[in-house]
C-alpha positions in Angstrom: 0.0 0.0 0.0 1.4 4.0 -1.2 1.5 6.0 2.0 0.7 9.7 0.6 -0.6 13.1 2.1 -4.4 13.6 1.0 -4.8 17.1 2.5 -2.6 20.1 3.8 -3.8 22.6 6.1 -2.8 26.1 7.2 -0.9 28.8 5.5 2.5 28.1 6.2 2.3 24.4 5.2 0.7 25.3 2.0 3.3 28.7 1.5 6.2 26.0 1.8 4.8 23.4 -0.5 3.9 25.7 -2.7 6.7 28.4 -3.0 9.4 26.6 -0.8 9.1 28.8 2.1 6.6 31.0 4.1 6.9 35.1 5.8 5.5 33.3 9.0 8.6 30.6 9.1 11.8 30.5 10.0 13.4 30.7 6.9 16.4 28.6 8.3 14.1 25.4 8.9 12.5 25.5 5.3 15.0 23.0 4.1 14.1 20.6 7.6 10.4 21.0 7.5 10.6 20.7 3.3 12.8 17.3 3.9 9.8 16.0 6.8 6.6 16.9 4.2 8.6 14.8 1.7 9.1 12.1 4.0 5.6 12.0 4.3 4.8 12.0 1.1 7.5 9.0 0.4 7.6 6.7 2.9 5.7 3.3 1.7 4.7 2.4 5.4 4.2 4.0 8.9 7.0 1.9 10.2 8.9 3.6 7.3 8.3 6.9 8.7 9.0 5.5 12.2 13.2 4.6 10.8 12.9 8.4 9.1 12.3 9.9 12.5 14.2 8.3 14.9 16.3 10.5 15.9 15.5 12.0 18.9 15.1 15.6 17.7 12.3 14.6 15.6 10.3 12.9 18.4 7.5 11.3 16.7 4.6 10.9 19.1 1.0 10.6 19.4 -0.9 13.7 20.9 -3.2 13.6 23.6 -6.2 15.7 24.9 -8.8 17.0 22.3 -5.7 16.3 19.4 -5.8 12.3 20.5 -6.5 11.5 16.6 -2.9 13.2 15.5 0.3 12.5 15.6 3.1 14.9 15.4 6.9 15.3 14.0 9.3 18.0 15.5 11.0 20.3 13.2 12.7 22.9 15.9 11.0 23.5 19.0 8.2 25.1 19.4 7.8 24.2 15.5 6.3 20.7 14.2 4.5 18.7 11.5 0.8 18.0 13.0 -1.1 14.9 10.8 -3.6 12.2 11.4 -2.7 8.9 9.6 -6.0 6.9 8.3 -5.9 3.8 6.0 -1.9 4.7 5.0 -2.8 8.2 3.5 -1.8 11.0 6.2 -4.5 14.0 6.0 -4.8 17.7 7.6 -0.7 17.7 7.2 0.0 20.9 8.7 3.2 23.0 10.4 2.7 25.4 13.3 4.0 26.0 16.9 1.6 23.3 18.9 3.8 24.3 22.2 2.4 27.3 23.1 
């Protein structure tokens, strides 16, 4: 089964797959957060993504509370990767600072 991202969300997220970067990003992470949306886009499986993000900067976890249905990928604190994975296709893909 293709793993692929059905549906981006937000401004920045769309600014930087659309133009590369975004006025409300750091422009120094473009290349990091560019190199994460493609991962998601590539990876065949979710353990796939799992090998991508081991390292512990990336911290790949499941959120809790009212966001229990996403999971989340660290670019630089405060800024990460928010998604919820459904039937291999990752959906409402989207970049802001969730650590407010």
């Amino acid at each position: 089964m293709e793993i692929m991202i059905k549906s981006i969300t937000g401004k920045i997220t769309k600014d930087i797959v659309q133009k590369g970067s975004s006025k409300k990003f750091p422009e120094r992470l473009n290349r990091r957060a560019i190199f994460l949306l493609m991962a998601l886009s590539d990876v065949l499986t979710f353990d796939d993504l799992k090998r991508i993000c081991e390292p512990p900067s990336l911290k790949l976890h499941k959120l809790k509370g009212s966001m229990k249905e996403f999971w989340s990928i660290t670019i630089e604190k405060p800024w990460c990767i928010i998604f919820r994975y459904e039937k291999g296709e990752f959906h409402d893909v989207e970049i802001g600072d969730y650590h407010d």
